[in-house]
C-alpha positions in Angstrom: -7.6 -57.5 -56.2 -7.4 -57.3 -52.5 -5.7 -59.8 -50.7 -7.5 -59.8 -47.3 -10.6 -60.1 -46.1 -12.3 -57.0 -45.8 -14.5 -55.9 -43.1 -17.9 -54.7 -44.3 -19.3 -51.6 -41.6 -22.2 -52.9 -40.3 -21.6 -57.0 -41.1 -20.9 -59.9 -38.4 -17.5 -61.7 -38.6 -17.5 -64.9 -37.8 -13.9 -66.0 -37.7 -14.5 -69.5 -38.5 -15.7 -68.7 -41.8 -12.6 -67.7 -42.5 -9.5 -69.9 -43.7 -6.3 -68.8 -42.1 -4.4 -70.9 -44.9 -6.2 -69.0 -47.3 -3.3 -67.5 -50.3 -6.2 -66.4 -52.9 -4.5 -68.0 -55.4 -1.2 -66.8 -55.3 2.2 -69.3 -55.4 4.5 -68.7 -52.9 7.5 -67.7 -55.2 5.4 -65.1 -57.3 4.2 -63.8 -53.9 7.6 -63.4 -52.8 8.8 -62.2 -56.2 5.9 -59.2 -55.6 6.4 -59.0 -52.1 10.0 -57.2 -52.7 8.6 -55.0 -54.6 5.8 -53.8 -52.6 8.1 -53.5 -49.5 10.6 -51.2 -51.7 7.1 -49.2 -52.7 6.3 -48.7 -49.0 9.2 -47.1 -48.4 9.2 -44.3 -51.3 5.7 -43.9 -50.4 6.4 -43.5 -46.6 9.0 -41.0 -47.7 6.5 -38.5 -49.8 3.9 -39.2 -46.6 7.1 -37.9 -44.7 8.1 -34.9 -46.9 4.2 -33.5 -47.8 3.7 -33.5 -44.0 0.0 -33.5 -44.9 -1.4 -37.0 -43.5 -0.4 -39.5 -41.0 -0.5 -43.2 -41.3 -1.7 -45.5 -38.2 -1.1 -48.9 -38.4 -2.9 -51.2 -35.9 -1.8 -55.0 -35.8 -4.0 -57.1 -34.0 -4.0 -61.1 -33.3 -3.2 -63.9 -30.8 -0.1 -64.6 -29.4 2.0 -66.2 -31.9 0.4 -64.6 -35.0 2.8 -62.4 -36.4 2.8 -59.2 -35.6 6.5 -58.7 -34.8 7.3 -60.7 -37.7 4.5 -58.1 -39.7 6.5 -55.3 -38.4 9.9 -56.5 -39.3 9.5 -57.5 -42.7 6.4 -55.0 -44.2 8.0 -52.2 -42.7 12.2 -53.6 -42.8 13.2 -50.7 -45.4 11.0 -47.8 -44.1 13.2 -45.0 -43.1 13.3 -45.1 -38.7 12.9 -41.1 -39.8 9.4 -40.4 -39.5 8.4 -44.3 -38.5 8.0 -45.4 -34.9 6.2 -48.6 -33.2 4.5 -48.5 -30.3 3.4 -51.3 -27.9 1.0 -52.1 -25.6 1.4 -54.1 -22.6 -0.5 -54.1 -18.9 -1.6 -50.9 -18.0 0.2 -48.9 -15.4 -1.0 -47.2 -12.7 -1.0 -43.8 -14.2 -2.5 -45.0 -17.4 -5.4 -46.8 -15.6 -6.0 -43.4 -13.3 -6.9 -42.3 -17.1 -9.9 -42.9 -19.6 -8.6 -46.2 -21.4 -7.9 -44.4 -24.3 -5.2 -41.8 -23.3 -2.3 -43.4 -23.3 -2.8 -44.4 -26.7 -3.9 -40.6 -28.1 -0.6 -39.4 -27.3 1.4 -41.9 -29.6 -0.9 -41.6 -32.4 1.0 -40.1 -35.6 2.1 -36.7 -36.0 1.6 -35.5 -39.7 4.2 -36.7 -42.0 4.6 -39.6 -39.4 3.4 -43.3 -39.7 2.9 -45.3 -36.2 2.6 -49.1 -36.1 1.0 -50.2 -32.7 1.7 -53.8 -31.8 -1.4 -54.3 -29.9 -3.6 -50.8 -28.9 -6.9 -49.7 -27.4 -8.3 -52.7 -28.8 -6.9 -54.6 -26.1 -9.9 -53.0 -23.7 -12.0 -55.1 -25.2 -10.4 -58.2 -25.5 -8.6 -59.0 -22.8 -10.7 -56.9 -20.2 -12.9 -58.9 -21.7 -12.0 -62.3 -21.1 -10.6 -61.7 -17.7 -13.3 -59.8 -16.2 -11.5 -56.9 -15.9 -14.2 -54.3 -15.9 -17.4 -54.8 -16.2 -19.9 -55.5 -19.6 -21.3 -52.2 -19.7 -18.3 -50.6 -19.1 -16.0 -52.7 -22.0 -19.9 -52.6 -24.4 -19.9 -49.1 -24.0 -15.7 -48.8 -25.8 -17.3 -50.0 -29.2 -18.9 -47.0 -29.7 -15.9 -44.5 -28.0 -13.4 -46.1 -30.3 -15.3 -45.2 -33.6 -15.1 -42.1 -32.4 -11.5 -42.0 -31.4 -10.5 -43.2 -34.8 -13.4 -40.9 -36.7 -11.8 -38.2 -34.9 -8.4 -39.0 -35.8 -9.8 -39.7 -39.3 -11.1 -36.3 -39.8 -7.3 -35.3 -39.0 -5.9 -37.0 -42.2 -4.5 -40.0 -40.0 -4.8 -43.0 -42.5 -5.8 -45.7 -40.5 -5.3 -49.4 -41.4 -6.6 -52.2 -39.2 -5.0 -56.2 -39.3 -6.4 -58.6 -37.4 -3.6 -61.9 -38.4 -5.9 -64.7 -38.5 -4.0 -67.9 -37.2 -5.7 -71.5 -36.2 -5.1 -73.0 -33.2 -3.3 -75.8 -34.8 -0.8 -73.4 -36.2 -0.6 -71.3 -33.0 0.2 -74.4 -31.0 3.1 -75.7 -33.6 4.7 -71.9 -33.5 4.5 -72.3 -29.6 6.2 -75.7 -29.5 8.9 -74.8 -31.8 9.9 -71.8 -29.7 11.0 -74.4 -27.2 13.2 -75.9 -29.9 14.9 -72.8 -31.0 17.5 -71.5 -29.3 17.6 -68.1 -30.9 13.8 -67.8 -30.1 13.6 -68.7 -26.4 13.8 -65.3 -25.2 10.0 -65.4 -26.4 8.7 -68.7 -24.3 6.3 -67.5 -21.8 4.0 -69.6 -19.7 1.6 -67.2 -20.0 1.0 -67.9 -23.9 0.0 -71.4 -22.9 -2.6 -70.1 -20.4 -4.0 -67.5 -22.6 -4.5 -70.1 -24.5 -7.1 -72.3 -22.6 -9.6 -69.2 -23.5 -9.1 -69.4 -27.0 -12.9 -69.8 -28.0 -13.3 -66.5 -25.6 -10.9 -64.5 -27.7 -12.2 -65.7 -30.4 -15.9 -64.3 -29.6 -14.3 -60.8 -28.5 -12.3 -60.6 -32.0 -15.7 -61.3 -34.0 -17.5 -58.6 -32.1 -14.6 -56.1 -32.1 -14.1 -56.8 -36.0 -18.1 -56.3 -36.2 -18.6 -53.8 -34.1 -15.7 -51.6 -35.1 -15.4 -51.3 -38.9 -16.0 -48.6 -40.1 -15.6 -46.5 -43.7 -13.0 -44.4 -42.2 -11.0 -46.9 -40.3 -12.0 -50.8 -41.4 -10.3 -54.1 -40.3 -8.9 -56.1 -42.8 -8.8 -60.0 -41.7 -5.4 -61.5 -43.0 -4.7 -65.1 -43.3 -1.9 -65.8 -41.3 -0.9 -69.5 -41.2 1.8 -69.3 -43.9 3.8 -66.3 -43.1 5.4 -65.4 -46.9 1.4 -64.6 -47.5 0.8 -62.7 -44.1 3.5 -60.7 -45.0 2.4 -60.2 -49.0 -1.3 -59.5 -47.9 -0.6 -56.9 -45.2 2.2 -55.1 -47.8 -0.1 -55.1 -50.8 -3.1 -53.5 -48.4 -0.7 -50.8 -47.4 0.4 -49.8 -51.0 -2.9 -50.3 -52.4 -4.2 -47.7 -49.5 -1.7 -45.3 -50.1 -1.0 -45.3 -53.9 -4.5 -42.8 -54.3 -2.2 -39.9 -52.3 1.1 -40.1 -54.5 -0.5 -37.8 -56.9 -1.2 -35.2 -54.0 1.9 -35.7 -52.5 4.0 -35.1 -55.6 2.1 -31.7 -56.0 2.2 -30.6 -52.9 6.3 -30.9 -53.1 6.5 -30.0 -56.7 4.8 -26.7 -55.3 7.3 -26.4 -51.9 10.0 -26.6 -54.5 9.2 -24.4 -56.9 8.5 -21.6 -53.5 12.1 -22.5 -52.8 14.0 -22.3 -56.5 12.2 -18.8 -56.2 13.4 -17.8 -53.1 16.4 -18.7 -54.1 16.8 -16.8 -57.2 15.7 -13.8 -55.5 18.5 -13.9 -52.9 20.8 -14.4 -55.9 19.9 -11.5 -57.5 19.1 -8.9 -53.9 22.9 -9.9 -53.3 24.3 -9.4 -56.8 26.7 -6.1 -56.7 25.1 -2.8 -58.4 
């Protein structure tokens, strides 16, 4: 049973029709209770993904400020081994970058194979924010739609996994979180006036994430809309989309390295026996 929201290729999202509260059902302790074990599963999983060297996992989180995606990353992730796992941020463009197409700084951190890559924000942002702002112009951000189905196909056709969260918060919540970051003394580090500014355009996001979410899922790389109000189900929903994803591959995995090991017990034996006297 699926735990998000999934994306349909071709459908219109309309955020509003989805609850952020939403926990389909599921008690916070028994989440929990399942959530331990799915995080242990993500990291035995990661390691075959690491050892067969055959695919590569891309993570994308995606969401306002406040929603979770550090907190996503920290616990979903918290027992993956740093071998083979890397995250990757996006912030304001540098000069270099923007002397580029918008999406070459984020080609060259996609995974590797055998690696998984969790970007905390990505090429998404250039048409969100641009967006908003007035950055570029709309038929220069309109025309990224159809160039990012065709990054990620592209990426797709090289056995990159690709999973895509957009953490669906209300603006209730998102104001709460903000206040009590004020309160907290081991979380002012994150105050920002900025977070308050971004959001007085909060309806404006909102319309860029429904036509990003529409525009952009697709069978080889769909967004998954995760209710992110209560964090203990955020953190269940994303973890339980990532094992359910990757569970289908275990079977390929184990025979790809049940092969690479039975190459190297023979190669084995026949140095034995070349070096055994006459």
């Amino acid at each position: 049973m699926p735990h998000t929201f999934n994306v349909e290729p071709g459908s219109k999202v309309k955020l509003a029709d989805y609850d952020p509260r939403h926990t389909n059902g599921i008690e916070r302790a028994q989440a929990e209770t399942e959530f331990a074990a799915l995080a242990q599963e993500i990291d035995d999983l990661q390691e075959l993904l690491y050892a067969a060297g055959s695919h590569s996992l891309l993570v994308i989180l995606q969401g306002m400020d406040t929603s979770g995606k550090d907190g996503t990353i920290r616990n979903v992730f918290g027992l993956v081994d740093p071998l083979g796992c890397r995250t990757e941020s996006f912030k304001v463009p540098t000069a270099e970058e923007l002397a580029h197409d918008f999406l070459w700084r984020v080609h060259k951190v996609t995974p590797g194979r055998g690696e998984l890559a969790i970007f905390n924000r990505s090429h998404y942002e250039d048409v969100l924010v641009v967006r908003v702002h007035n950055l570029v112009s709309e038929s220069v951000w309109r025309k990224r739609y159809r160039q990012i189905n065709d990054f990620e196909h592209v990426l797709a056709e090289a056995n990159t996994i690709i999973l895509k969260f957009y953490l669906h918060i209300s603006k209730e919540e998102q104001e709460e979180r903000l206040l009590a970051r004020e309160q907290e003394v081991e979380k002012a580090w994150k105050l920002s006036a900025g977070d308050w500014k971004e959001r007085q355009f909060w309806d404006d996001y909102q319309r860029a994430y429904e036509e990003a979410l529409s525009q952009c899922s697709t069978e080889a790389a769909p967004w998954h809309i995760v209710p992110a109000d209560r964090k203990w189900y955020r953190n269940f929903a994303v973890a339980h989309t990532v094992v359910q994803t990757l569970r289908p591959y275990k079977e390929q995995w184990l025979a790809k390295l049940a092969k690479v090991g039975d190459e190297a017990k023979a190669e084995l034996a026949a140095m034995r026996t070349s070096s055994q006297p006459e």
